[in-house]
N, C-alpha and C positions, 0 to 999 in steps of 0.2 A: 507276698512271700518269695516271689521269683528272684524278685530287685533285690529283696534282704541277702541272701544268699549269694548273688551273684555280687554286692557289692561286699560282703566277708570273703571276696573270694572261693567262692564254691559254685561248682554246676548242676547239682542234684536233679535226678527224674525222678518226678511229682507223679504215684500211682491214686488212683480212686475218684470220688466224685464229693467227697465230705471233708468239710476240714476242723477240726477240732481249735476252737480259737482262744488264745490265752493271749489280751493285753498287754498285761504287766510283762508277760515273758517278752512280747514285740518289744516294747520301751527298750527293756534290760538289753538287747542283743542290738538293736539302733546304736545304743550308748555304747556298744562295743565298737562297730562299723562303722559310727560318724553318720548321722543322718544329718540335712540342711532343714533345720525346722525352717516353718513359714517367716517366723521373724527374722532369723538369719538371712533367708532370702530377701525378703524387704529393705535388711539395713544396706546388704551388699549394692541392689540395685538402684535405691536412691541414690548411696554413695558414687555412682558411678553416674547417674543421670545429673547429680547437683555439680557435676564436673561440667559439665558442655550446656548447663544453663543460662540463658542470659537473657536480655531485650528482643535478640532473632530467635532462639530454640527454647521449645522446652516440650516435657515428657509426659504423660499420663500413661500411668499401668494397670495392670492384675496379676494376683498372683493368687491360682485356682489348682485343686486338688485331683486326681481322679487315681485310680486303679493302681497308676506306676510310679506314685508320687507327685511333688509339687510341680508345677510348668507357671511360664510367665506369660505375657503377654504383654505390649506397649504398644502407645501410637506417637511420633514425633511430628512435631507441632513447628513451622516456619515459619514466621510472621516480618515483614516487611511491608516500608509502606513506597511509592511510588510518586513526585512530585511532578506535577501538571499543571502548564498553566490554566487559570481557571478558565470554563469553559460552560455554554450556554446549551449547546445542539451537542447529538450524537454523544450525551454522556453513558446512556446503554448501550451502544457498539462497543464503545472505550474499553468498557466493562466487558463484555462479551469475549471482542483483542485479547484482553491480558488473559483469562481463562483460558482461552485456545491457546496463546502461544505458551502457557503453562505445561501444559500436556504434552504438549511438541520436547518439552525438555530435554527428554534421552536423545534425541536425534544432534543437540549440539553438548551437551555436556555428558564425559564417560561414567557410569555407575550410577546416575539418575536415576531411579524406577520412573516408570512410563504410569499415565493413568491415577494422580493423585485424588485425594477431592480435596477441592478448589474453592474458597469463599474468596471475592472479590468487590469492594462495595468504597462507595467515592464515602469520603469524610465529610465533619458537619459544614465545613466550608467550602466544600467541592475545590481543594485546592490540593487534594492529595487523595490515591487510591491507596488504601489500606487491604492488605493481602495475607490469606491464613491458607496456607499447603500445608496439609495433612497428609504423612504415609504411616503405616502399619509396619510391625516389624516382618511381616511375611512380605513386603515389599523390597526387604535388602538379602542379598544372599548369605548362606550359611552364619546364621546365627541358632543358635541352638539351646532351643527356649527353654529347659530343662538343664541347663548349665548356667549358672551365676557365675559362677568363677571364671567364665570366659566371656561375656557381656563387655566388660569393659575394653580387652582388645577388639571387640567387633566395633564399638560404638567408634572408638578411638578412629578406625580403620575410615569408617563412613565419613570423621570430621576431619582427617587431615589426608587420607590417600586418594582415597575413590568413591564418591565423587570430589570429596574435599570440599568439604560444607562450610569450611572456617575460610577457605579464599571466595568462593563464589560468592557470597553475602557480606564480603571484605566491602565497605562503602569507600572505599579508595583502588578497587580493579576496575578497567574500561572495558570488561569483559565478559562481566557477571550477568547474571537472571535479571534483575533488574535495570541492565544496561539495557540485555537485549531485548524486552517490552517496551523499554523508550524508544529505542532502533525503531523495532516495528511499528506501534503505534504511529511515527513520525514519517516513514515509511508509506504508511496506507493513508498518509493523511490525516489523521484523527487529531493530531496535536502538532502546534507549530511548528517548522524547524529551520531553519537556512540551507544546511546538507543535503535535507532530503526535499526541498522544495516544488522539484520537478517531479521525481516520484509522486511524493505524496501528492499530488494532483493531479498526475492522472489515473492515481486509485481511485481520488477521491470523490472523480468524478466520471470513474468507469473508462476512460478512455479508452484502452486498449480491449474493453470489455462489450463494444459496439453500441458503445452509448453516442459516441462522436458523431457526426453529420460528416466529418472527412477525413480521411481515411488516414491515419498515423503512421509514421514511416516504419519499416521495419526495424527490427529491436536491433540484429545488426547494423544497419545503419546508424545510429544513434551516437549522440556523444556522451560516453556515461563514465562514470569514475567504480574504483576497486574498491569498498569498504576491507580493509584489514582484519577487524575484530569477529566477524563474525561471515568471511566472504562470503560476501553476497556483492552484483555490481547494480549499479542503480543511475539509472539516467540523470543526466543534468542541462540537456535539449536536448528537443525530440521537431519538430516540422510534421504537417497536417495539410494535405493535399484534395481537391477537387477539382474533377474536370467540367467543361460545358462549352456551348457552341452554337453558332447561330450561321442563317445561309444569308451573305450579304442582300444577293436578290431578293430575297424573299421579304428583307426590310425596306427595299426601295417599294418595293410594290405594295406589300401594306403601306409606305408613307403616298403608296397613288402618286409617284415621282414621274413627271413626265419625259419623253428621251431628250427634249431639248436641255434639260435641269441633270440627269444622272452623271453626267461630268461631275460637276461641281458637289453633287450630292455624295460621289466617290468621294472627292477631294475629301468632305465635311467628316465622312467617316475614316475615312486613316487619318487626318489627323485628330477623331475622337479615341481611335484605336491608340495614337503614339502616344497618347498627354498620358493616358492608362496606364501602358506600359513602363513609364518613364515617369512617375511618379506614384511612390506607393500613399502617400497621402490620400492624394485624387485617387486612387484608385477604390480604397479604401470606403471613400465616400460614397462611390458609384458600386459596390460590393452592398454595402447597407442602405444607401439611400437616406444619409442626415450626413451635416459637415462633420467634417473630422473634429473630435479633442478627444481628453485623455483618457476620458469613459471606455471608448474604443479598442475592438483590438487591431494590430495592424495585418493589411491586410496587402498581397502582392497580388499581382496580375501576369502571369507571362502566354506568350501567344507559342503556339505549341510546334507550328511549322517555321519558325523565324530564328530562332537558332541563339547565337552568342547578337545577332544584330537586333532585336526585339524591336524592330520597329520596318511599318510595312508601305510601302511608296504607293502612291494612287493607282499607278499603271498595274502593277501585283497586285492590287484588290480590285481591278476594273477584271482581271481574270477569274476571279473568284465571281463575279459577278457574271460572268459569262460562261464560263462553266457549271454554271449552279453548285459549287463548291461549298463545304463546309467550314467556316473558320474557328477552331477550336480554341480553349486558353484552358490554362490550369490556376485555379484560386489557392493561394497560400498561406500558412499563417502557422507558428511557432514558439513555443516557450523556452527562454536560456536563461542564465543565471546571472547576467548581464541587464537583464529588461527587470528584477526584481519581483518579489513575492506578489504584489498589489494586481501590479500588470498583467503576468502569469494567469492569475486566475481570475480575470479578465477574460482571456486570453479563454480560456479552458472554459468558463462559465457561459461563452460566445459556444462553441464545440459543440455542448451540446444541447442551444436555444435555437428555437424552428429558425432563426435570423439567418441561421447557417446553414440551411436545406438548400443545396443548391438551385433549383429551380426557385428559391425566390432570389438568389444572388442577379440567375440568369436574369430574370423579368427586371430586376431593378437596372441591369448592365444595358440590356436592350429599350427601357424608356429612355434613361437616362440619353443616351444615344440618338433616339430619333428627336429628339428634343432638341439636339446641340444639332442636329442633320437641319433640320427644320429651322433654325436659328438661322446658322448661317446662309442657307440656301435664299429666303429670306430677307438676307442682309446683302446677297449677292443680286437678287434681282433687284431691289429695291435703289442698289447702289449703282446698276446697269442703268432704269430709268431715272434717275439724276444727272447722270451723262449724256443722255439724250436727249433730255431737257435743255440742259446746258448747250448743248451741240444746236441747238432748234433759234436757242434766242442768239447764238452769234450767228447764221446765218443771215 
């Protein structure tokens, strides 16, 4: 009775606690005042929802009574689907991705509601993610669910102002919801990309998340490019650092080298140190311990006290040897967009397999070594008593 009267234009104060109730006289006095029966509401709102209907949107409502008259209710429905190439591993992460970064929505698109529900689920031929976001209409501001008549400027407002439903789900913008799950996905890895190649591997393999064996250079340092559409900056090489160190002397004397032999024994090891240094192949070999080929990733050596000269004379490691000195190196190894996808995570899949735990780098660098010491040392006595052989029969 409050509504009748105030929409005849009347304010009246309602005394008592009973009301004398007459029907027909309600009807009679509605049909003066213009009431919206339920059906009129119905036709107004589908009218307005079969507007913005299509393959991406569509509507489901209510239209429920109480106390102060008719009110509505709706939930709008997005559906998109997502193409990928098809894929064996990590199809529940994929899945999990796009739901997360659904949510994230409002943070890059204006007027979004935050917090939809989410149905995301791969197709029968796992060659497409098929996607249903669902929002409510208490999800978008000022729409005023008790008003048909103004339904269609709000709806209007959602599909071309803010957020502007009719560009983002435009499948010709580089910019949209569904751009940016390919982004990311591509991004953290999960799906293939050329762009994001470097990224997504060391998402994909926690790199930067201390899964590595050696320690990734800082993010500044990095060479990474400016994504446009949705800045963000994203690596495109990155370098993977470890150190180690052995005491020269202390390798003679496990090799039980006598003083008359540690000359030569010096000799054997700077130049097992320089072939190292000065070739990342060999070094490579001597880092893993198997010949180099393509399986591999590449692997650098530099000596940490030797500067731009990387390579260290007998006489300089005969002091190391006398001073019981330390001789340090740092192990290297790197992904750019230059050595290609294959290679890369190669590269990354080495990172973080026990192969890469420095202490077995060390142990293969120091066999390896007394092996070549021992060789030549060896080959030097052996080659001393041929000459003295020689020397005996010309006398």
């Amino acid at each position: 009775m409050p509504r009748l009267f105030k929409n005849a234009g009347y304010n009246p104060n309602f005394f008592g606690f009973t009301v004398n109730y007459n029907n027909s006289l309600e009807q009679n006095m509605w049909g003066i005042v213009g009431k919206d029966t339920r059906e009129e509401i119905v036709n107004t709102i589908e009218s307005v929802f079969e507007q913005y209907s299509d393959g991406r949107f569509s509507f489901n409502y209510n239209v429920e009574e109480d106390w102060d008259g008719y009110y509505f209710t709706f939930k709008l429905k997005i559906r998109f689907e997502i193409y990928i190439p098809k894929v064996t591993k990590k199809s529940d992460e994929i899945i999990e991705m796009t739901e997360s970064i659904i949510e994230e929505w409002e943070d890059y698109y204006t007027g979004m509601p935050s917090d939809p529900y989410v149905n995301a689920d791969w197709s029968e031929g796992m060659d497409k993610i098929i996607v249903t976001v669902e929002y409510s209409d208490s999800d978008f501001e000022d729409i005023d669910r008790t008003n048909p008549t103004e339904l269609e400027g709000a709806i209007e407002y959602i599909f071309t102002s803010e957020p502007n439903l009719y560009r983002l789900f435009d499948p010709y913008v580089n910019d949209g919801p569904v751009e940016l799950i390919t982004h990311r996905l591509e991004q953290y890895g999960l799906i293939p990309s050329d762009e994001f190649a470097i990224e997504g591997l060391i998402n994909k393999y926690k790199l930067d998340d201390g899964q590595s064996w050696w320690t990734p250079e800082d993010s500044s340092d990095r060479e990474t490019r400016y994504d446009d559409h949705f800045g963000t900056e994203f690596a495109v090489g990155v370098t993977f650092e470890e150190g180690f160190g052995f005491y020269p002397d202390e390798v003679l004397d496990e090799l039980e080298t006598p003083d008359n032999l540690k000359g030569p024994a010096i000799e054997a090891m700077a130049q097992f140190i320089n072939f190292v240094l000065n070739n990342w192949k060999f070094s490579t070999e001597v880092a893993l311990g198997e010949k180099y080929g393509d399986h591999l990733p590449p692997i650098t050596i530099t000596a940490d006290d030797l500067g731009l000269k990387q390579k260290i004379d007998p006489d300089d490691l005969a002091s190391y040897v006398t001073n019981e000195k330390e001789l340090t190196f740092t192990c290297s190894t790197g992904m750019s967009e230059g050595r290609g996808f294959e290679k890369n995570e190669i590269i990354a899949s080495f990172l973080v397999s026990p192969s890469a735990d420095i202490d077995n780098v060390s142990e293969k660098f120091e066999k390896r070594m007394k092996q070549f010491i021992t060789s030549q040392v060896k080959s030097m006595v052996s080659e001393n008593k041929r000459k003295i052989k020689v020397k005996v029969l010309r006398s």
